[in-house]
C-alpha positions in Angstrom: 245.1 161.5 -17.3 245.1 161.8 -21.3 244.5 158.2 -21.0 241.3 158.7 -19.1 240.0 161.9 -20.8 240.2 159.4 -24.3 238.0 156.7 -21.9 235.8 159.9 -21.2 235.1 160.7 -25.0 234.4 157.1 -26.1 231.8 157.3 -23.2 230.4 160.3 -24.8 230.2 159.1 -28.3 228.5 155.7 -26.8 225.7 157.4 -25.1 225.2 159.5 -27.9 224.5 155.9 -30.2 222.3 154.5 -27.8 220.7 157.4 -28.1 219.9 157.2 -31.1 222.4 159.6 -32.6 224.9 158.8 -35.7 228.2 159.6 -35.9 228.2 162.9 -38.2 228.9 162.4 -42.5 232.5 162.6 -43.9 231.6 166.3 -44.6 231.2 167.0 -40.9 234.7 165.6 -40.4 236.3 168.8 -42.1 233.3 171.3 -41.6 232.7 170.3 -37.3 230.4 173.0 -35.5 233.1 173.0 -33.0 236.8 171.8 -33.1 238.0 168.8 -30.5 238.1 170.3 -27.1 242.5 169.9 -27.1 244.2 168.3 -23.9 241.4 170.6 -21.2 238.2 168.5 -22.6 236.4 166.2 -20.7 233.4 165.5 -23.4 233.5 166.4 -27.3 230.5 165.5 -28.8 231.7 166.1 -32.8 227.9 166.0 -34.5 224.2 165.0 -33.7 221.1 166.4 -34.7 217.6 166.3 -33.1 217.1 165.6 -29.2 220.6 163.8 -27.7 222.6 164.4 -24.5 225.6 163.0 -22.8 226.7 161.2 -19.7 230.3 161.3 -18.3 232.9 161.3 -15.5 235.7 162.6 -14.1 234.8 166.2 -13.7 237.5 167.8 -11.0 235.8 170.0 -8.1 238.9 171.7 -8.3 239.1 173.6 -11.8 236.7 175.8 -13.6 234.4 174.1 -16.1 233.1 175.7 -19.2 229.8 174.0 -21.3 229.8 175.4 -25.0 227.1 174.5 -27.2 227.4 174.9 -31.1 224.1 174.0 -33.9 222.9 175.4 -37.1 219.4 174.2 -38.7 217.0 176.3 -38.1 215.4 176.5 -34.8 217.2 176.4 -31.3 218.3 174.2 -28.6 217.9 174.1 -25.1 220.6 172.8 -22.4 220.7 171.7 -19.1 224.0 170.1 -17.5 223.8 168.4 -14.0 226.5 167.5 -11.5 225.7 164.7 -9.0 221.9 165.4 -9.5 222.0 168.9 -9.4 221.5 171.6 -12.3 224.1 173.9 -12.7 223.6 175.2 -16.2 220.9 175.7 -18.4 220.6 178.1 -21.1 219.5 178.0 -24.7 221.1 178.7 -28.1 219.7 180.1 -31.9 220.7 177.4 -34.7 220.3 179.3 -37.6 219.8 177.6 -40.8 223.2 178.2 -42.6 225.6 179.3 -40.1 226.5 178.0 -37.0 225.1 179.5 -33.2 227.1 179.1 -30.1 226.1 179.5 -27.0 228.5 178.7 -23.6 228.7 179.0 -20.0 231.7 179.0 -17.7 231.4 177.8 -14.2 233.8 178.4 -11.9 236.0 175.5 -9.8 233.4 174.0 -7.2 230.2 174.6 -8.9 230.7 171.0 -10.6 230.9 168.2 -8.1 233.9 165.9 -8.5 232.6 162.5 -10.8 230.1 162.3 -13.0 227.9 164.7 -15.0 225.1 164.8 -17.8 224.0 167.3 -20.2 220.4 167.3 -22.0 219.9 168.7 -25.4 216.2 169.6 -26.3 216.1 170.8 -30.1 213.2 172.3 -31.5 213.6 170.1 -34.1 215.0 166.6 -36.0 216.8 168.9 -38.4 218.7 170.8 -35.9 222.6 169.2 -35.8 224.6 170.7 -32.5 228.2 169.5 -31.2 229.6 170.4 -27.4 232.2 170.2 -25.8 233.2 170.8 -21.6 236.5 171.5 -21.0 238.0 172.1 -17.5 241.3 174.2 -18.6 244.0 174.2 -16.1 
């Protein structure tokens, strides 16, 4: 499964660059909104700023799932994950400039369908950089 969670983050970062999105500056490397997920994450999405999102797979029915959303910059973003076409989250963090805002959601086993999910990030604005991560801990 390690094997497939690794296929699972390469997905992330790819949508992310079609997107539009860069991978984050050296800095971000040692200063990242929020640290890699560990073995329980599905999606890690290290650094983007401005409108982005994600689309991935291999979400288990089985465990509980939790979003968490991380941004600084001034402004705010909103969030809204789906499973299998239908919202289960959606809530909204502060990104204030200088420090870092989190904002997370845990959903318990069974509210995200088995397969694939996406998650939409609407920031208020291009200077706003967020990370997230989903993690289904065991």
């Amino acid at each position: 499964m390690n094997g497939m969670r690794k296929a699972l983050l390469v997905t992330a970062v790819t949508v992310c660059a079609l997107a539009g999105g860069t991978v984050g500056p050296a800095a971000a490397v040692t200063d990242p909104l929020l640290p890699h997920p560990g073995p329980d994450g599905l999606v890690w999405v290290e650094e983007h700023s401005g409108d982005g999102g994600v689309a991935s797979g291999g979400a288990w029915d089985r465990l509980p799932t939790v979003l968490t959303v991380a941004c600084e910059g001034g402004g705010d973003v909103q969030v809204t994950m789906q499973s299998q076409g239908t919202e289960v989250a959606a809530f909204s963090v502060a990104c204030p400039a200088g420090a870092a805002g989190t904002g997370s959601v845990a959903m318990e086993a069974g509210v995200v369908r088995p397969g694939s999910f996406t998650i939409s990030v609407d920031a208020s604005s291009q200077n706003v950089r967020w990370s997230l991560t989903v993690t289904q801990p065991e």
